[in-house]
N, C-alpha and C positions, 0 to 999 in steps of 0.2 A: 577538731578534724582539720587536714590541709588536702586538698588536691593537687599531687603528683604527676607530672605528666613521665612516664616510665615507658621507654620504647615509644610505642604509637600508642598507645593506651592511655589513659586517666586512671589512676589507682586514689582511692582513699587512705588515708595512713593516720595512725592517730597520734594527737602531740602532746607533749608530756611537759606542757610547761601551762601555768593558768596565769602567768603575768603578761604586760601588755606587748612584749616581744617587739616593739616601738623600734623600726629605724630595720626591722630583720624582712618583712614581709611582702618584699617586693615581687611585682610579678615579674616570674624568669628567672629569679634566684636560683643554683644550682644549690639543691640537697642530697644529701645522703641519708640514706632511706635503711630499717635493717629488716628482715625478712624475720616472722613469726611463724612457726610451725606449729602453735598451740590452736587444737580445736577448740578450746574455748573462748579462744581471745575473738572479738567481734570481728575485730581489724587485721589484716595477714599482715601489714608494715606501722612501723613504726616511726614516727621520724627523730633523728641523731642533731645533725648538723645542719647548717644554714650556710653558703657562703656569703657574704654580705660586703659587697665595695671591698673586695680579694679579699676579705677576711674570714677564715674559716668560724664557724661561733658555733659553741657544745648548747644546745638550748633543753636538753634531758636534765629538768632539775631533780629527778630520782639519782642521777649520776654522781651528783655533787655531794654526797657524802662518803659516797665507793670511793671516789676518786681525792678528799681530803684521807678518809681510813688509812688507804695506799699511800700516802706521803707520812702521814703520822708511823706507818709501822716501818717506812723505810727512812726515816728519817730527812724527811725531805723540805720542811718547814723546821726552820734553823732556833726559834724562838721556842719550838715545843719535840727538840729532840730525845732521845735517851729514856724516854718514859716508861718507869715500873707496869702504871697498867692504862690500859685503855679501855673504856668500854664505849659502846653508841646507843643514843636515845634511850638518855636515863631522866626519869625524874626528879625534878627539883621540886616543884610542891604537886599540888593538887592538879592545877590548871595547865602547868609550864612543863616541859620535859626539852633536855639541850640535845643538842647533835652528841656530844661525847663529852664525857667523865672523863677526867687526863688524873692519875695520880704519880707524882716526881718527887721520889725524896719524900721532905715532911708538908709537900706541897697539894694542895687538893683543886682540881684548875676546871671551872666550866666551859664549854668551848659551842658557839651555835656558828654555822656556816650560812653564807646567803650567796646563790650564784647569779654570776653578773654575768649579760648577756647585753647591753645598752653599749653603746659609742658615738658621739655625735661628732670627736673630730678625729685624726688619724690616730693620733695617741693613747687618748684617756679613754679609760672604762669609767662606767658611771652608775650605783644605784641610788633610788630605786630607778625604775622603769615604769610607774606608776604610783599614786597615794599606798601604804601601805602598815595600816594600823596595826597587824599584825606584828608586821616589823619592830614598829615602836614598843607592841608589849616586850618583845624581848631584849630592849633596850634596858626598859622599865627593869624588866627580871636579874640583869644579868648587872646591874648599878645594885640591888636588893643583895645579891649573890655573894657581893663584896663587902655591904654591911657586918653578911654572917661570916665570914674567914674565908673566904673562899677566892681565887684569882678567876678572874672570867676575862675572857678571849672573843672578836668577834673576825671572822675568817670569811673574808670577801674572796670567792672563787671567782677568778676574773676566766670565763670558758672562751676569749676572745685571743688570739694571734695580732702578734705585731703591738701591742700594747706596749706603755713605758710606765704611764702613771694612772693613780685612781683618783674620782673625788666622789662625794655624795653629790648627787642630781637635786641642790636644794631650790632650785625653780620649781623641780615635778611634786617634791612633798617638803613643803618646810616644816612642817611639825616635828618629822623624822631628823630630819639635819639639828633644828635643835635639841630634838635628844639625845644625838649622836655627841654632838658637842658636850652636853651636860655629863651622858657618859665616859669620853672620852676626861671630862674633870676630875669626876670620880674614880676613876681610875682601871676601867676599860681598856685594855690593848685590842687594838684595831690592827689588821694584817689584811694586806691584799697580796694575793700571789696568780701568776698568770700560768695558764696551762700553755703543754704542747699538745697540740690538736693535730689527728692523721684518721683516715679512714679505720683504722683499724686498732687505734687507743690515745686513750686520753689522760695525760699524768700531768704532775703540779712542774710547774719548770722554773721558774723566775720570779722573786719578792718584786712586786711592783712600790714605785715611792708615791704614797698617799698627799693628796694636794688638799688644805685647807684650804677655803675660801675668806 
Protein backbone atom coordinates (compact mmCIF):
# COMPACT_ATOMS: atom_id res chain seq x y z
CA UNK A 1 0.00 0.00 0.00
CA UNK A 2 1.23 3.80 -0.48
CA UNK A 3 -0.50 6.86 0.83
CA UNK A 4 -1.51 9.42 -1.68
CA UNK A 5 -2.03 12.73 -0.71
CA UNK A 6 -4.81 13.61 -3.88
CA UNK A 7 -6.47 17.11 -3.57
CA UNK A 8 -6.84 17.70 0.26
CA UNK A 9 -7.39 14.15 0.99
CA UNK A 10 -5.15 10.93 1.72
CA UNK A 11 -6.24 8.12 -0.61
CA UNK A 12 -4.70 4.59 -0.25
CA UNK A 13 -3.66 3.26 -3.60
CA UNK A 14 -2.22 -0.11 -3.96
CA UNK A 15 1.40 -0.83 -5.48
CA UNK A 16 2.25 -3.37 -7.78
CA UNK A 17 5.83 -3.80 -7.41
CA UNK A 18 7.23 -6.29 -4.30
CA UNK A 19 10.91 -5.08 -4.79
CA UNK A 20 12.64 -2.88 -2.55
CA UNK A 21 11.80 0.26 -4.72
CA UNK A 22 15.33 1.79 -2.99
CA UNK A 23 16.12 5.38 -3.96
CA UNK A 24 12.00 5.89 -5.34
CA UNK A 25 10.08 6.52 -1.78
CA UNK A 26 10.68 9.67 -0.75
CA UNK A 27 8.25 11.79 1.02
CA UNK A 28 6.54 14.35 -1.42
CA UNK A 29 7.44 12.38 -4.48
CA UNK A 30 5.04 13.40 -7.22
CA UNK A 31 2.99 10.14 -8.46
CA UNK A 32 0.62 9.29 -10.90
CA UNK A 33 -1.97 7.53 -9.54
CA UNK A 34 -4.83 5.56 -12.20
CA UNK A 35 -8.42 5.39 -11.05
CA UNK A 36 -10.21 1.78 -10.74
CA UNK A 37 -13.85 1.37 -11.27
CA UNK A 38 -13.79 -2.38 -10.41
CA UNK A 39 -16.18 -3.24 -7.36
CA UNK A 40 -14.15 -5.75 -6.61
CA UNK A 41 -10.80 -4.46 -6.48
CA UNK A 42 -10.25 -3.42 -2.43
CA UNK A 43 -8.28 -0.37 -3.58
CA UNK A 44 -10.09 2.46 -6.12
CA UNK A 45 -6.23 3.63 -7.30
CA UNK A 46 -3.57 2.13 -8.25
CA UNK A 47 -0.22 3.38 -8.37
CA UNK A 48 1.83 3.85 -12.05
CA UNK A 49 4.64 6.18 -11.64
CA UNK A 50 7.05 7.70 -9.22
CA UNK A 51 8.81 10.82 -10.10
CA UNK A 52 12.18 10.67 -8.49
CA UNK A 53 15.23 13.45 -8.68
CA UNK A 54 13.00 14.74 -12.15
CA UNK A 55 12.93 11.42 -13.25
CA UNK A 56 9.69 9.85 -14.20
CA UNK A 57 10.07 5.75 -13.14
CA UNK A 58 7.26 3.15 -14.45
CA UNK A 59 7.37 0.99 -11.09
CA UNK A 60 3.93 -1.35 -12.50
CA UNK A 61 5.97 -4.67 -12.76
CA UNK A 62 2.71 -6.30 -14.26
CA UNK A 63 3.47 -3.59 -17.19
CA UNK A 64 6.69 -4.92 -18.05
CA UNK A 65 5.70 -7.54 -20.07
CA UNK A 66 2.75 -5.53 -22.08
CA UNK A 67 5.11 -3.11 -22.63
CA UNK A 68 8.23 -5.67 -23.92
CA UNK A 69 5.01 -7.62 -25.98
CA UNK A 70 4.47 -4.08 -27.76
CA UNK A 71 8.12 -3.66 -28.79
CA UNK A 72 8.39 -7.31 -29.87
CA UNK A 73 5.37 -7.16 -32.18
CA UNK A 74 6.34 -3.63 -33.42
CA UNK A 75 9.48 -4.37 -33.95
CA UNK A 76 11.03 -2.18 -31.64
CA UNK A 77 14.12 -4.28 -29.89
CA UNK A 78 16.49 -4.48 -32.93
CA UNK A 79 18.24 -7.92 -31.78
CA UNK A 80 14.66 -9.76 -31.70
CA UNK A 81 12.90 -8.30 -34.91
CA UNK A 82 11.03 -9.92 -37.79
CA UNK A 83 9.80 -12.85 -35.53
CA UNK A 84 7.47 -15.78 -37.08
CA UNK A 85 5.90 -16.25 -33.64
CA UNK A 86 5.67 -15.11 -30.37
CA UNK A 87 3.97 -16.31 -27.49
CA UNK A 88 4.19 -15.18 -23.54
CA UNK A 89 4.67 -17.16 -20.45
CA UNK A 90 5.54 -20.52 -21.76
CA UNK A 91 6.87 -23.34 -19.99
CA UNK A 92 10.21 -24.43 -20.02
CA UNK A 93 10.16 -27.28 -17.47
CA UNK A 94 8.20 -28.07 -14.51
CA UNK A 95 9.30 -25.30 -12.11
CA UNK A 96 10.48 -22.44 -14.67
CA UNK A 97 8.13 -20.87 -17.30
CA UNK A 98 9.84 -17.47 -19.49
CA UNK A 99 8.33 -14.28 -20.33
CA UNK A 100 8.13 -15.22 -24.10
CA UNK A 101 8.81 -18.04 -26.51
CA UNK A 102 10.36 -15.99 -29.83
CA UNK A 103 10.40 -18.52 -32.82
CA UNK A 104 12.69 -16.84 -36.08
CA UNK A 105 13.56 -18.80 -38.99
CA UNK A 106 15.01 -22.22 -37.68
CA UNK A 107 15.73 -20.26 -34.54
CA UNK A 108 13.86 -21.17 -31.14
CA UNK A 109 14.71 -18.09 -28.57
CA UNK A 110 13.88 -17.97 -24.72
CA UNK A 111 13.43 -14.62 -23.54
CA UNK A 112 12.73 -13.63 -19.47
CA UNK A 113 12.32 -9.64 -18.76
CA UNK A 114 13.24 -7.99 -15.44
CA UNK A 115 12.09 -4.28 -14.82
CA UNK A 116 14.42 -1.79 -13.49
CA UNK A 117 13.35 0.84 -11.41
CA UNK A 118 17.00 1.61 -9.26
CA UNK A 119 19.31 4.77 -10.22
CA UNK A 120 21.91 5.78 -7.85
CA UNK A 121 23.50 8.41 -10.25
CA UNK A 122 22.07 10.46 -13.08
CA UNK A 123 22.82 8.01 -15.79
CA UNK A 124 22.85 4.45 -14.85
CA UNK A 125 19.89 2.12 -14.14
CA UNK A 126 20.78 -0.68 -12.00
CA UNK A 127 19.41 -4.14 -10.98
CA UNK A 128 18.68 -5.78 -8.65
CA UNK A 129 17.24 -3.33 -6.19
CA UNK A 130 17.54 -5.88 -3.50
CA UNK A 131 19.03 -9.80 -3.02
CA UNK A 132 17.10 -11.73 -5.37
CA UNK A 133 17.40 -15.57 -5.72
CA UNK A 134 14.60 -15.71 -7.66
CA UNK A 135 16.51 -13.81 -10.22
CA UNK A 136 19.41 -16.01 -10.11
CA UNK A 137 17.05 -19.28 -10.83
CA UNK A 138 16.53 -17.78 -13.84
CA UNK A 139 19.82 -17.13 -14.74
CA UNK A 140 20.45 -20.88 -13.64
CA UNK A 141 17.49 -21.75 -16.27
CA UNK A 142 18.15 -19.79 -19.07
CA UNK A 143 22.40 -21.05 -19.16
CA UNK A 144 20.39 -24.81 -18.99
CA UNK A 145 18.10 -23.49 -22.02
CA UNK A 146 21.19 -23.11 -24.05
CA UNK A 147 22.68 -26.62 -23.19
CA UNK A 148 19.43 -27.87 -24.86
CA UNK A 149 19.38 -25.67 -28.47
CA UNK A 150 17.80 -23.14 -27.47
CA UNK A 151 19.10 -19.14 -27.75
CA UNK A 152 17.99 -17.37 -24.31
CA UNK A 153 17.69 -13.61 -24.01
CA UNK A 154 17.69 -11.58 -20.84
CA UNK A 155 15.69 -8.06 -21.34
CA UNK A 156 16.38 -5.55 -18.76
CA UNK A 157 13.37 -3.02 -18.94
CA UNK A 158 15.07 -0.01 -17.77
CA UNK A 159 11.08 2.05 -16.79
CA UNK A 160 13.47 5.01 -15.77
CA UNK A 161 13.83 8.54 -18.33
CA UNK A 162 16.93 10.16 -18.90
CA UNK A 163 19.00 6.96 -18.66
CA UNK A 164 22.34 6.30 -20.89
CA UNK A 165 23.70 3.20 -19.38
CA UNK A 166 23.02 -0.16 -17.31
CA UNK A 167 25.00 -2.25 -14.96
CA UNK A 168 24.10 -4.96 -12.37
CA UNK A 169 23.98 -3.42 -8.76
CA UNK A 170 26.73 -6.20 -7.70
CA UNK A 171 27.22 -4.40 -4.11
CA UNK A 172 23.21 -5.16 -3.51
CA UNK A 173 23.55 -8.92 -4.61
CA UNK A 174 26.72 -10.54 -5.72
CA UNK A 175 25.70 -13.96 -6.06
CA UNK A 176 23.45 -12.64 -8.92
CA UNK A 177 26.25 -10.48 -10.68
CA UNK A 178 28.24 -13.64 -10.56
CA UNK A 179 25.74 -15.43 -12.29
CA UNK A 180 25.15 -12.97 -14.67
CA UNK A 181 28.66 -13.13 -15.52
CA UNK A 182 28.79 -16.96 -15.82
CA UNK A 183 25.65 -16.62 -17.95
CA UNK A 184 26.73 -13.95 -19.97
CA UNK A 185 29.89 -16.87 -20.67
CA UNK A 186 27.75 -19.12 -21.52
CA UNK A 187 26.27 -17.40 -23.77
CA UNK A 188 23.24 -15.37 -22.62
CA UNK A 189 22.52 -12.17 -24.44
CA UNK A 190 21.88 -9.49 -21.99
CA UNK A 191 19.79 -6.34 -23.57
CA UNK A 192 18.76 -3.27 -21.72
CA UNK A 193 16.50 -0.95 -23.31
CA UNK A 194 15.00 2.32 -21.90
CA UNK A 195 11.38 3.43 -21.97
CA UNK A 196 9.63 6.64 -22.93
CA UNK A 197 7.54 7.35 -19.84
CA UNK A 198 4.24 9.93 -20.13
CA UNK A 199 1.07 9.94 -18.16
CA UNK A 200 -0.70 8.45 -20.42
CA UNK A 201 1.92 5.42 -21.98
CA UNK A 202 4.69 3.76 -21.77
CA UNK A 203 6.79 2.15 -24.80
CA UNK A 204 10.45 0.68 -25.37
CA UNK A 205 12.39 3.85 -26.75
CA UNK A 206 16.36 3.49 -26.57
CA UNK A 207 19.00 0.25 -26.44
CA UNK A 208 20.82 1.46 -23.42
CA UNK A 209 24.98 0.32 -23.44
CA UNK A 210 25.48 -2.22 -20.51
CA UNK A 211 28.45 -1.37 -18.23
CA UNK A 212 30.72 -4.28 -16.91
CA UNK A 213 32.28 -3.94 -13.71
Amino acid sequence: FVDVKLNKETVTAHCPNTGSMKGLLEEGNEVFIQKHDDPKRKLKYGLEIIKARKNLVGINTHMANKIVNHALDNNLIKELKNNDLVKSEVFYNKETRFDFFIRKKNQKIFVEVKNVTLFRDKRTAEFPDAITSRGTKHLLTLIDAIKKGYKSYLIYLVQIENMDYFKIASDIDNEYYKNYLAAKKAGVKFLAYRCKISSNKIFVDKKLKIKDE
